[in-house]
N, C-alpha and C positions, 0 to 999 in steps of 0.2 A: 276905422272899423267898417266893414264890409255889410253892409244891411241887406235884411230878407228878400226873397223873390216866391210870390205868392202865385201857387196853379190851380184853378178851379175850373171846373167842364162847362159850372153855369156863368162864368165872366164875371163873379162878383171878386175876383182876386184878380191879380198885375195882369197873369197870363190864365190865356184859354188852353195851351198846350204846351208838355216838356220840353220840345224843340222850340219853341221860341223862348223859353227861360233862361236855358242853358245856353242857347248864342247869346244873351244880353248879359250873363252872369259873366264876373269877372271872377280869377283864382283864388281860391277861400272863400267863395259864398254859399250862404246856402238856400237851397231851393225848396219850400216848405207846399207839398202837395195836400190839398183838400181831398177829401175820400170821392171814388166815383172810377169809371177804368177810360183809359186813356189807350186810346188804336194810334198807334205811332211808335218810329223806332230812333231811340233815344242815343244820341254819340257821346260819349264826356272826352274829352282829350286836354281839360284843363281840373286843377285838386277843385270838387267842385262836391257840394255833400248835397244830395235826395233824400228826403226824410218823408214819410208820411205821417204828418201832422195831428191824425189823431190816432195813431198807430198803427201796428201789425194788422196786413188784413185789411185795410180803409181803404186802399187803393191798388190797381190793378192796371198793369202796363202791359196790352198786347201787342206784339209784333207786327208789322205790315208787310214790308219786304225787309227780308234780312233779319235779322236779331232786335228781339226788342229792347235789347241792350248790349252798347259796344263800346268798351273802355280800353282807351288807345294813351295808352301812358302817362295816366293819370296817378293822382291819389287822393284823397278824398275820401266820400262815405258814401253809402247807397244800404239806407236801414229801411226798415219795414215795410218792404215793399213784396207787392204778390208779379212776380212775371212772366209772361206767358207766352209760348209759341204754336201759334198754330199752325204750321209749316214744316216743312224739314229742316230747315234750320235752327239753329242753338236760340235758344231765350236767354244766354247772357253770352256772349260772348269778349271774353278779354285778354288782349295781344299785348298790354304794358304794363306798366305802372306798378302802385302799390296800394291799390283801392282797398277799401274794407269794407265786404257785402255783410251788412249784419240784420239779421233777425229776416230774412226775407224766405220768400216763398216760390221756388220754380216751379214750373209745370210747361210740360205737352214738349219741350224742346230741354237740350240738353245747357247744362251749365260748361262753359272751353273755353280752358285758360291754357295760350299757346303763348309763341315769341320768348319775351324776356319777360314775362308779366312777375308779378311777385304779389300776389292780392290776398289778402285775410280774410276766408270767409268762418264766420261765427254766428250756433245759432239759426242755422238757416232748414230748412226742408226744401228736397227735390223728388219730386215723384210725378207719377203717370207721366214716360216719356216714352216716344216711338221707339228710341234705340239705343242710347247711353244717357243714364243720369249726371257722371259728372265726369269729363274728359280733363286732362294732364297733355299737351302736347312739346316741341320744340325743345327749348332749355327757362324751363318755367321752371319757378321757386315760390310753390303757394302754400300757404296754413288756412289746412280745412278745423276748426275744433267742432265741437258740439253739434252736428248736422246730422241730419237724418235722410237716409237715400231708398226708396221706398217705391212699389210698385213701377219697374222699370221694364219695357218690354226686351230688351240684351241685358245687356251689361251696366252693372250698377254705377264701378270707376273704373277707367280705362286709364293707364298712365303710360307714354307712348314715347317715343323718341329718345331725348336724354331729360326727361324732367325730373323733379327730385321733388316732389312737394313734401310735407308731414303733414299726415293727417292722424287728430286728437280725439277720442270719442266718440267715433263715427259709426253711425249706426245704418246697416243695408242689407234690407228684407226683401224680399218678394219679387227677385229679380229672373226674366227667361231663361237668360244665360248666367254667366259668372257673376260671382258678388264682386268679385276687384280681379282685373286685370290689370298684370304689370307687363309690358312687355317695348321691344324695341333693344335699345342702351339705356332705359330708363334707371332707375332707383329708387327713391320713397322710404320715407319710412309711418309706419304704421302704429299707434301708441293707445291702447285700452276702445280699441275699434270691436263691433259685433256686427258678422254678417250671417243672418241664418235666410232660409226657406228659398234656396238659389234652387233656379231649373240645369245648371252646368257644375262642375267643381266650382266651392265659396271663391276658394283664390286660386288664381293661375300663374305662373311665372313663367314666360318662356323667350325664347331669343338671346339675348344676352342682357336681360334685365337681372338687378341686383337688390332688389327691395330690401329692408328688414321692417318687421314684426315684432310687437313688442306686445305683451300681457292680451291678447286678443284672442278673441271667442267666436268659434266658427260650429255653427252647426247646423240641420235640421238639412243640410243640402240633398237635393235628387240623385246626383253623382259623387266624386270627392270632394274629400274636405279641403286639401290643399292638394295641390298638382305643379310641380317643376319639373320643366324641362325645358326642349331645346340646350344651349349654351350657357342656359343662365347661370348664374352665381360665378361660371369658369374664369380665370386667370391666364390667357395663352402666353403673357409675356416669362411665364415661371415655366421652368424644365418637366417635362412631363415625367408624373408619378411613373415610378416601376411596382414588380409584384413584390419587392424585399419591405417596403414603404406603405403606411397608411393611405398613402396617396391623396392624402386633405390638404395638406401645407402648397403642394406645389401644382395639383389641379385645381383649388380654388381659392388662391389665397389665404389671409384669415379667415373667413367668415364664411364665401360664397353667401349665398341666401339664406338670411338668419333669422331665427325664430326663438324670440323669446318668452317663455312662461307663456306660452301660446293653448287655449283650448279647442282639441275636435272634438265632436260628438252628436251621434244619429245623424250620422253621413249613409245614404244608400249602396255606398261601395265604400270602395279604400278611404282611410284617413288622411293620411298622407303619403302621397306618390312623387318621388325623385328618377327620374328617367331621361333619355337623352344623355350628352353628358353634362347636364347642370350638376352642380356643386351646394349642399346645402348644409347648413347647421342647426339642431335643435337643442335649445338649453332650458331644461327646465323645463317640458312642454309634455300637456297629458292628451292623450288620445284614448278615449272611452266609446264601448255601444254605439256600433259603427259596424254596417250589415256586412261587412267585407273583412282584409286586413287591415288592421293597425295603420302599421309603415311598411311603403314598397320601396325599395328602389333596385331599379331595372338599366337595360341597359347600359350606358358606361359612366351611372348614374355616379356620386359623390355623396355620401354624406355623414357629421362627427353629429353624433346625440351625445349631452351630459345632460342628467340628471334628470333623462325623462320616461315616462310613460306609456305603456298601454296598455285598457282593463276591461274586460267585457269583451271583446271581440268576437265580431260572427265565425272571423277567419283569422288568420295565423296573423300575430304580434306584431313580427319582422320576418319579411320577405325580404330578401334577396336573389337577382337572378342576373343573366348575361353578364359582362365583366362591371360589375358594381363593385363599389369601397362602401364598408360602412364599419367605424369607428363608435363602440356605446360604451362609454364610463356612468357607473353608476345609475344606472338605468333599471326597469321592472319591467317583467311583461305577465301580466296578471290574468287568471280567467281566460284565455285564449280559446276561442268554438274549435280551432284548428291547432299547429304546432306555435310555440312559442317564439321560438326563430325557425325562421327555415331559410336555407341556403340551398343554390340550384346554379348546373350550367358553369360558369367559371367564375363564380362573385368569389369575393371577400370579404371575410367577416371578424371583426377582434369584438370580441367582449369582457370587459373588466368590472369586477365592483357589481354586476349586474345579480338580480334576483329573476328567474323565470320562475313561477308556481302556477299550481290548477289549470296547466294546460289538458284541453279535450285529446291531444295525440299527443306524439313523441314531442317533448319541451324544445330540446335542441335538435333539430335536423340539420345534414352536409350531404349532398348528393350530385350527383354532375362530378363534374370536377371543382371543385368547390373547394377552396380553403377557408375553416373556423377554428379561430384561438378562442379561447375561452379563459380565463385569469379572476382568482380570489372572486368567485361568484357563487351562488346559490341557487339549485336545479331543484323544485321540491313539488311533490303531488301531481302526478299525471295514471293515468290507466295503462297508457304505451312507456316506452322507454325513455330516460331520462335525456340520454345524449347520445344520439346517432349516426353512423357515419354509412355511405354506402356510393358504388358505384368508384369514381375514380378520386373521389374527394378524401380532404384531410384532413384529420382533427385534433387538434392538440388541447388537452385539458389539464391547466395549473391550478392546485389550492382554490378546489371548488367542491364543494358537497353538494353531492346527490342523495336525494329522500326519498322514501313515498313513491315508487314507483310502480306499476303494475309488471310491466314486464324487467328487461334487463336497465339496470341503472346507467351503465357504458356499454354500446354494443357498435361493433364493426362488422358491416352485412360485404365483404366486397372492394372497404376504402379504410384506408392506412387512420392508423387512431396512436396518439402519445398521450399519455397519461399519467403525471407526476402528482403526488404530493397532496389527491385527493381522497374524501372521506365518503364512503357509499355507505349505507344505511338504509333498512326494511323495505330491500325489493324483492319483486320475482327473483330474481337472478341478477349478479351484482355485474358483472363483467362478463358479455358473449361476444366471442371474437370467432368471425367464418370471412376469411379475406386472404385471395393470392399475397398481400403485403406484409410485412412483419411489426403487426403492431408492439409498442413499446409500452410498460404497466412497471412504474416505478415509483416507491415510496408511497402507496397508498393504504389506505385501512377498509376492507369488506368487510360487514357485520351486520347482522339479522335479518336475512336473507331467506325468505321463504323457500327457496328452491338451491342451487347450486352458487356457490362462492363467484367464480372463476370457472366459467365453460368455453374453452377453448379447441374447436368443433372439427371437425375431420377435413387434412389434408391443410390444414394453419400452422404457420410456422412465427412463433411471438417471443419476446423477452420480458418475463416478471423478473422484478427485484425489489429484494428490501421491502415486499407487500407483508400486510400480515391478517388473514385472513378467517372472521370465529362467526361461533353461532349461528350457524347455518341450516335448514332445513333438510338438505340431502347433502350432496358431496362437495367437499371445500372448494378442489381445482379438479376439473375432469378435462381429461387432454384426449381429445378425440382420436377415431379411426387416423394412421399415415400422419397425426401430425407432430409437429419438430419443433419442437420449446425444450429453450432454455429458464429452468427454474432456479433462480439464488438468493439464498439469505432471506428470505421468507420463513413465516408461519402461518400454521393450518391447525386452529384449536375449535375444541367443543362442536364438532360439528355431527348433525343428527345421521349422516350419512359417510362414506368413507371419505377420509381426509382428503386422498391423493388415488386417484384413477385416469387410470393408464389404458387407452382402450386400444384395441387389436394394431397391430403393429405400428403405432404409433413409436418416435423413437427420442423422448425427452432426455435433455441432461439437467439433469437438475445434483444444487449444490449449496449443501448446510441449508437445509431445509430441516424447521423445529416441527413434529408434530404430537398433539398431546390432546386426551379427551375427548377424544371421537366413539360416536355410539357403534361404530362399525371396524372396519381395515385402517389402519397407517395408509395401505400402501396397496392397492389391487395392479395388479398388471394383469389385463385379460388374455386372452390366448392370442399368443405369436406377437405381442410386446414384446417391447426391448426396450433398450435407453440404458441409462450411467446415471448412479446416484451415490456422487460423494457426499462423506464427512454429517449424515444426516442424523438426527435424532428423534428417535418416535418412543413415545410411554404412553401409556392410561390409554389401550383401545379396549371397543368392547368384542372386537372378535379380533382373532390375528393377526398381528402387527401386521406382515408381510404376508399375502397372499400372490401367486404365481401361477398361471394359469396355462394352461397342455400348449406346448409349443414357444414359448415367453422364453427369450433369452436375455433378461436384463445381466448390468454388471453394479453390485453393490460394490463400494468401498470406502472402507473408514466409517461406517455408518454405528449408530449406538443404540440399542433395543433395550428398553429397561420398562420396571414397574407397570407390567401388562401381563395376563395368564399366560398368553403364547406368542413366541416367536414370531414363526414361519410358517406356511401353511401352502403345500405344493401341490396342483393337477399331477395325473399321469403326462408323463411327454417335458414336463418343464425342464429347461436347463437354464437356471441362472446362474451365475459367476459370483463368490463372496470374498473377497478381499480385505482382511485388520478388521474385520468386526467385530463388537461386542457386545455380548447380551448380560447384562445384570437385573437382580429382580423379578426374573420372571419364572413363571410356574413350572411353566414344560417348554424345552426348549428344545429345537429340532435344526436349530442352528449347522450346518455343517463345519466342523474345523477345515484349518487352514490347509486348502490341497486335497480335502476330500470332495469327491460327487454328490452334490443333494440329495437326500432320497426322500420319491412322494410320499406321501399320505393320505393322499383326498384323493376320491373317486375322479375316474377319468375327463367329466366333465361338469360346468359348471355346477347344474341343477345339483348333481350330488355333495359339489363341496359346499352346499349351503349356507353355515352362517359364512363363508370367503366372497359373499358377493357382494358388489356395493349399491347403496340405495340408492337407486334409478328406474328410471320406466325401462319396463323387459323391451326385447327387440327381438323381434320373431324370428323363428331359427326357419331353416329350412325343411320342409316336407321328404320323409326318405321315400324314395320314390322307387323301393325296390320290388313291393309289391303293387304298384299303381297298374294301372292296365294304359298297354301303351297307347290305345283310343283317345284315351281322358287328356295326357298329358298333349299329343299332336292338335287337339281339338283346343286347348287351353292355348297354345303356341298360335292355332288357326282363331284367337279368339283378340290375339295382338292387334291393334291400328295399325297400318302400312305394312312396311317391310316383308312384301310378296316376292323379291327375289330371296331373302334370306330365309322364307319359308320354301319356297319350292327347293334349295338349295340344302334344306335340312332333309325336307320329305324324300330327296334323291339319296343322300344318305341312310337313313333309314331304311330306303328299300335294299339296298347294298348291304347296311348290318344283318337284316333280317334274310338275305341270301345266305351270307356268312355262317348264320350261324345254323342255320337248315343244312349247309353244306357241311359240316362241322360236326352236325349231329346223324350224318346219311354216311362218316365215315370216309368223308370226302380230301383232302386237302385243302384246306381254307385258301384265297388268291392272298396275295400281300393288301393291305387295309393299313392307310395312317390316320388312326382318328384325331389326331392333335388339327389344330384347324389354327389361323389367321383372321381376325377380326377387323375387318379398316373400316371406320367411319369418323364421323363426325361424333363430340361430346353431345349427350343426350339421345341418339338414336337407337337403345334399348340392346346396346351392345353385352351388357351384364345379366338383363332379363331373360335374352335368347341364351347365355352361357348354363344359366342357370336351368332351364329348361332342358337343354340338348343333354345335361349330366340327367336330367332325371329320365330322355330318352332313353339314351344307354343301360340304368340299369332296366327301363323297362323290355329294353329285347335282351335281356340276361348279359352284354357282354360290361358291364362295371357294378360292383358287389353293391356299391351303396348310392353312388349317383351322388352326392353332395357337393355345395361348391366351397371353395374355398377361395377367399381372394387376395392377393397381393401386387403390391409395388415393389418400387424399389427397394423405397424404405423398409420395406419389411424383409426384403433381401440382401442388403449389400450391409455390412458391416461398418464400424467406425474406423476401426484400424486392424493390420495385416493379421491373419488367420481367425480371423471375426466370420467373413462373409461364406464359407464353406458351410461350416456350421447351422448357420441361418438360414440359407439357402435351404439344406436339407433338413432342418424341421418342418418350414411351411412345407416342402413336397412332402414330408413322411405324414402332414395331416390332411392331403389332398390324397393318400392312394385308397382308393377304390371308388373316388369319385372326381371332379373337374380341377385341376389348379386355374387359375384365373388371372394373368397378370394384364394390369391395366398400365396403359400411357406406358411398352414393355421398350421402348424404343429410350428410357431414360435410362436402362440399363449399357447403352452406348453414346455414352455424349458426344456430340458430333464438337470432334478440333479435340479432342482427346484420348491418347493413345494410352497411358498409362492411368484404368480406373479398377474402383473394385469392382464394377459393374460386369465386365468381363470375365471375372471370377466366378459370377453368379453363373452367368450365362453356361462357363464351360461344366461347372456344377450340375448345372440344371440338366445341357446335353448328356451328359453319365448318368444321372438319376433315370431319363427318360428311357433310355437302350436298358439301360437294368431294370425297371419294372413298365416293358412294353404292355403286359397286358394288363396293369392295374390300377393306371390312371390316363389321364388324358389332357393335354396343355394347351387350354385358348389362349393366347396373347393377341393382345387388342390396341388399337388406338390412332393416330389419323392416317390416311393411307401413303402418303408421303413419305410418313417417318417409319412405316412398319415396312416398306421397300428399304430403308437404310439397313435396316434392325435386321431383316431375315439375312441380307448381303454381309454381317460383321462378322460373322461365325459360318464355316463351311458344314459343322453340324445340323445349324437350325435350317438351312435351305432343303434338307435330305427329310426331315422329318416336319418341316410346314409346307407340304403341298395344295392345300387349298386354301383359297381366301375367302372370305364371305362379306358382301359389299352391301354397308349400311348405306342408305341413302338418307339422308335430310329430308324429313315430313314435309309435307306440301300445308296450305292452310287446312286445308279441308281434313288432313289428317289432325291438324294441332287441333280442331275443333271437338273433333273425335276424343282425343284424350280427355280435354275439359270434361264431356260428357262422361266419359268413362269416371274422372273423379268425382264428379259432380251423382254419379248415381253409389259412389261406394260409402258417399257419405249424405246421403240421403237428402239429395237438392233435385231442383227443380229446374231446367232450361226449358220456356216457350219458345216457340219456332223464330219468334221475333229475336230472340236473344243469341240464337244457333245460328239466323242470318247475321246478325250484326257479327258473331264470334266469326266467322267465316272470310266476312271484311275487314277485322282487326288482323287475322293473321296474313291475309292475303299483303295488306299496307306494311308491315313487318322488319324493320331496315334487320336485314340478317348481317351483323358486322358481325366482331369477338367476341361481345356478349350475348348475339344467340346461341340457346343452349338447345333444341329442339323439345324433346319431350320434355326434359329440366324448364324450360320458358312456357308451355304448357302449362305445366302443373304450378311454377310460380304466379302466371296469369289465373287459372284458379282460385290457386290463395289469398291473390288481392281481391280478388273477387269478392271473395266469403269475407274479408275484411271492409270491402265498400257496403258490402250488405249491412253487413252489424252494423257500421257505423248509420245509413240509412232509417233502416228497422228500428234504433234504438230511438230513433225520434218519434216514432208510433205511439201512439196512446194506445192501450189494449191491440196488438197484433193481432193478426189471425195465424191460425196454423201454417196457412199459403203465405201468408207475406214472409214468415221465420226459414220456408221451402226454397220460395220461390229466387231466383237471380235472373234479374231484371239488364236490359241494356246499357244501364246509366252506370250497373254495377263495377262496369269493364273499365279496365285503367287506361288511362293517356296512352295515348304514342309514344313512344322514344322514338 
């Protein structure tokens, strides 16, 4: 048996100092130290155990040169001992062995365990250090349990190279920088550890470090609560993820950086940030009350959540941006200050099983080009929309109910939306679709819906099926201005406004479509609709089944009209088509048999057909401008932003009419005059506002009776199939004579690489209407100037009679700022000069690609505007009048 070796500072023990104990001590002794502090630096390299004799705290071992302790592959013990560095050097340093530092006390220098060491520390505290508490280096294998890491001037644990320690219980407060840093090729694992009041993110992961986390509570930090990046968690030896694939499995392994049952909260920013392309996973893990978002991950970030969390949130849930994976089964994103998920840029987003509620904005946001699945989840309680897509992004929503929303429950602003199998419930408006793509709405249920069912917005072209769509506030499905839906095998019950609305040549096929118990129309087609509607069934309305409105060429067939007072219900001008249909049950029927012509009923326009209108916000007709004085109207034209060539170009015209018709009236011969004109510009450059204007010039120097405009496309011109488009054609001209026709984008009427269309049909239509009523109407066609060079050259007609063009230019910033101001005062706001400079800067910076719209982007900048504001302002306690006015700099949306 190996007996004691006694150290005392006053000589009444073996030794007066640690180094002379430990050279005399052979392997397995122990060194039993008298309390007192001891300036010397201690080597063990044989199992050799330090105890201090009368416990924790009795004795004190400061460094001299080098470390005040350095275990060079040993094992043994080193208990209660306080050690100290005064230097920049480590106060324990250890390169081997399998030492057990227990119950002890570091200060002033850091605790490093590098080489091969493999050492147990239990029980111990480190604190007040220059610059790391407890370092990990090399290919070290150590267990920290029960220790406490405390007032650190960096970093509290640093794990560096390829080490792999486990740390148990670990407690790390108060630290400059990071509470635990992983980095290198490191690893670690982490188990029921607490790091709060960090001056940097608590934990950091970055390089190709692999940690995992287990049950640990992170909060209180200045910055993030957890931050990966670099390479960490990645996999390079597996085949890189594609866009068909989660991209978890083969970008980072199983796991990448794993987090188990992990907690953030009252982080000064983000919660947790995945960026770079590290690879991470969260299972179980809640992130609460945290000034920022939730979860980021960015860049060509990675990461699969199960089964976790976020609640309280200053800022949005789940972030996703640049090409990010992120994979969330059964996950919540609760109380969100911001969106619930938001997706940006080209991420990827799948969510299954998941709950988003009480989000502050839109729950689900898809923007950029952005792909989000959504599957068997729950969207419930927000102010804004439930799940929305915009921009070039894609959203596809399976077996997910939407609740509780303020605005649209699914809306598509822009980006393509698929929609199966779910259940919408007491929104604004259940479904708004306004996007060049053709979104997809099948097998769902709309129901209690304060506003409209199904608003599918002008110039959209979508597929419903198999929806069935009740109780509604106003109108079931409203299929906008020009757009092109197919409706089937759906229904439209109970709703407070008309079932099915059909707005101005809009040209839907819709097919066995049920409708029943509407406070208003089956069926409105506004003026110059069209479309196809088989096999349909409509009963129980409360104004006429079928209304048809002056110019509407729809085509019924097979359709069934029963148990309703009335039929059908036609403007002057309407020609619809009825083919095998049948009316039973109803009062007065006006129904035409088979091969006969319709005959109206209703006054020639809408106001008079009264109850035939459906319940909607009116939309302002046009002013007759026949008795306007032609001052008011040029001065309203000279009252436009920009466009000084297309004004001096009108006012030269003008003075031309107004010779015209002084010559005309002196008994003169009039010169030849072509007033039809050529519109080229750009989308947004107020090429419709000037049309609308110049018809109410005309009639003010008497030569057109009513000046009105009337607008169409194609769609509103060219038929479905052979002796359709003739027809069509001359209804919209027969409700354009004595004032403007209007065709917009007229170059769609020749599709270029196509010889045989009905567009052509129109055209030659159009030219024979024109020669035959020269003096009663007038033909702008409009649209980019490229394509209206094709369009005038396809017909040897239209060249003889569009001789003038009138050349939109694209606004400059200083004009976009103008407009803002122009809405900004119609609707009674307020821009300070600070705000008119910064507006001046935002449009000047401006990337004009395909989605600038000019005036369109404008008035959209506005909009967000008056929405940054609210959302601003609502955080006021008692507003002032000016703050509810005022739009401040801060108001103005991001760049694109």
């Amino acid at each position: 048996m190996t007996s004691a070796l006694r150290v005392a500072t006053r000589g009444w023990g073996g030794y007066k100092t640690l180094v002379a104990a430990v050279r005399d001590a052979e392997p397995g002794a122990l060194v039993s130290i008298q309390p007192g502090t001891y300036t010397e630096s201690v080597v063990l390299d044989r199992d050799i155990t330090l105890v201090a004799e009368k416990g924790p705290g009795t004795v004190r071992i400061v460094g001299g040169r080098g470390p005040a302790l350095t275990v060079k592959g040993a094992g043994g013990t080193v208990r209660g001992l306080v050690i100290e560095s005064r230097t920049a050097e480590p106060a324990v340093s250890v390169t081997g062995g399998a030492m057990l530092i227990d119950c002890c006390e570091i200060t002033g220098g850091r605790l490093e365990i590098t080489g091969t060491a493999a050492p147990t520390v239990r029980d111990c505290r480190i604190h007040h250090t220059d610059d790391i508490g407890l370092y990990f280096g090399g290919d070290s294998r150590a267990v920290v349990e029960s220790t406490e890491i405390s007032d650190i001037a960096a970093t509290g644990v640093l794990v560096d190279h390829g080490a792999d320690p486990v740390l148990r219980r670990l407690s790390v407060t108060r630290t400059g920088g990071h509470g635990i840093h992983v980095h290198g090729a490191a690893h670690g694992t982490f188990e029921n550890c607490e790091v709060t009041h960090t001056g940097a993110a608590a934990v950091a992961v970055d390089d190709t470090a692999r940690p995992t986390l287990r049950a640990c509570r992170i909060s209180d930090s200045a910055a993030e609560g957890i931050v990966i990046t670099g390479n960490a968690g990645a996999d390079y030896h597996s085949a890189p993820a594609d866009d068909t694939s989660d991209g978890m499995t083969s970008a980072g392994g199983e796991h990448g950086v794993a987090l188990h049952g992990c907690e953030v909260a009252r982080t000064a920013t983000n919660g947790i940030h995945v960026t770079g392309h590290a690879v991470a996973s969260l299972m179980g893990c809640r992130v609460s009350d945290v000034r920022a978002a939730g979860i980021v991950v960015g860049g060509a970030g990675r990461a699969r959540l199960a089964g976790s969390t976020t609640g309280d949130t200053d800022g949005t849930g789940l972030a996703a941006s640049g090409t990010a994976h992120v994979e969330v089964r059964d996950g919540s994103f609760v109380r969100a200050g911001g969106n619930g998920v938001y997706a940006s840029e080209a991420a990827r987003v799948a969510l299954v099983g998941c709950a988003v509620t009480e989000a502050a904005y839109t729950a689900v946001h898809a923007g950029g080009s952005s792909r989000v699945t959504v599957h068997d989840s729950e969207i419930r309680g927000t102010p804004e929309h439930g799940l929305s897509v915009t921009d070039q992004a894609v959203l596809t929503v399976e077996n997910t109910s939407v609740e509780d929303t303020g605005l649209c429950a699914l809306t598509a602003d822009g980006g393509d939306l698929t929609a199966r199998g779910c259940r919408i419930g007491r929104a604004g408006t259940g479904i708004g679709l306004k996007t060049e793509h053709r979104p997809l709405i099948d097998d769902c249920d709309v129901s209690a819906c304060t506003g409209v069912g199904i608003d599918i917005q002008a110039d959209t072209a979508a597929l419903v099926t198999d929806t069935r769509v009740s109780t509604t506030g106003a109108a079931g499905v409203l299929i906008g201005r020009r757009a092109s839906v197919w409706l089937a095998d759906c229904s439209i019950t109970d709703t407070k406004g008309t079932a099915l609305v059909v707005r101005e040549y809009a040209t839907p096929r819709v097919r066995g479509v049920v409708v029943a118990r509407t406070a208003r129309n089956g069926l409105y087609l506004a003026d110059g609709a069209a479309g196809r509607f088989d096999d349909c069934d409509i009963s129980v309305t409360g104004f006429p089944a079928v209304y048809v409105g002056s110019g509407a060429t729809p085509l019924l067939r097979g359709c069934h009209i029963h148990d309703t007072d009335e039929d059908v219900k036609l403007a002057a001008g309407a020609a619809p088509v009825f083919e095998s249909c049948r009316v039973d049950e109803v009062k007065s029927s006006t129904l035409p048999a088979e091969g006969q012509a319709p005959v109206p009923r209703s006054a020639p326009d809408a106001a008079a057909a009264g109850h035939g209108a459906p319940l909607l916000p009116s939309v302002p007709g046009t002013r007759g401008a026949s008795a306007e004085d032609l001052a008011d109207v040029l001065a309203e034209l000279g009252d436009l932003v920009g466009l000084e060539g297309v004004k001096q170009d009108v006012g030269t015209l003008v003075k031309v009419m107004q010779m015209v018709r002084q010559r005309t009236e002196a008994g003169m011969a009039a010169p030849p005059l072509s007033r039809h004109l050529v519109f080229a510009g750009n989308s947004g450059t107020g090429k419709t506002t000037v049309a609308r204007l110049y018809g109410r010039v005309l009639a003010a120097v008497g030569l057109l009776s009513r000046g009105h405009l009337v607008e169409a496309d194609r769609g509103s011109l060219v038929g479905e199939y052979v002796g359709h488009t003739a027809p069509r054609t001359t209804a919209i001209f027969n409700k354009a004579l004595g004032g403007v026709l209007f065709i917009d984008e007229a170059y769609a009427l020749t599709p270029d690489g196509q010889g045989a269309d009905f567009g052509r049909e129109a055209i030659s239509t159009l030219v024979k209407l024109m020669e035959d009523h020269r003096e009663d109407v007038v033909v702008i066609v409009a649209g980019y100037p490229d394509e209206m060079e094709r369009f005038i050259d396809a017909n040897p007609g239209l060249a003889s009679r569009f001789t003038r063009t009138l050349e939109f230019e694209d606004y400059d910033g200083d004009e976009l700022a103008r407009i803002v101001e122009w809405h900004a005062r119609q609707y009674e706001y307020e821009l300070p000069d600070e705000t008119r400079d910064t507006l001046r800067g935002y449009f000047g910076g401006l990337v004009r690609d395909d989605r600038f719209g000019n005036g369109r982007t404008a008035r959209q900048t506005f909009q967000r505007m008056t929405e940054r504001h609210a959302q601003r302002v609502v955080e006021l306690t008692g507003p002032t009048t000016e703050d509810l006015a005022t739009l401040l700099p801060e108001d103005l949306p991001a760049l694109r």
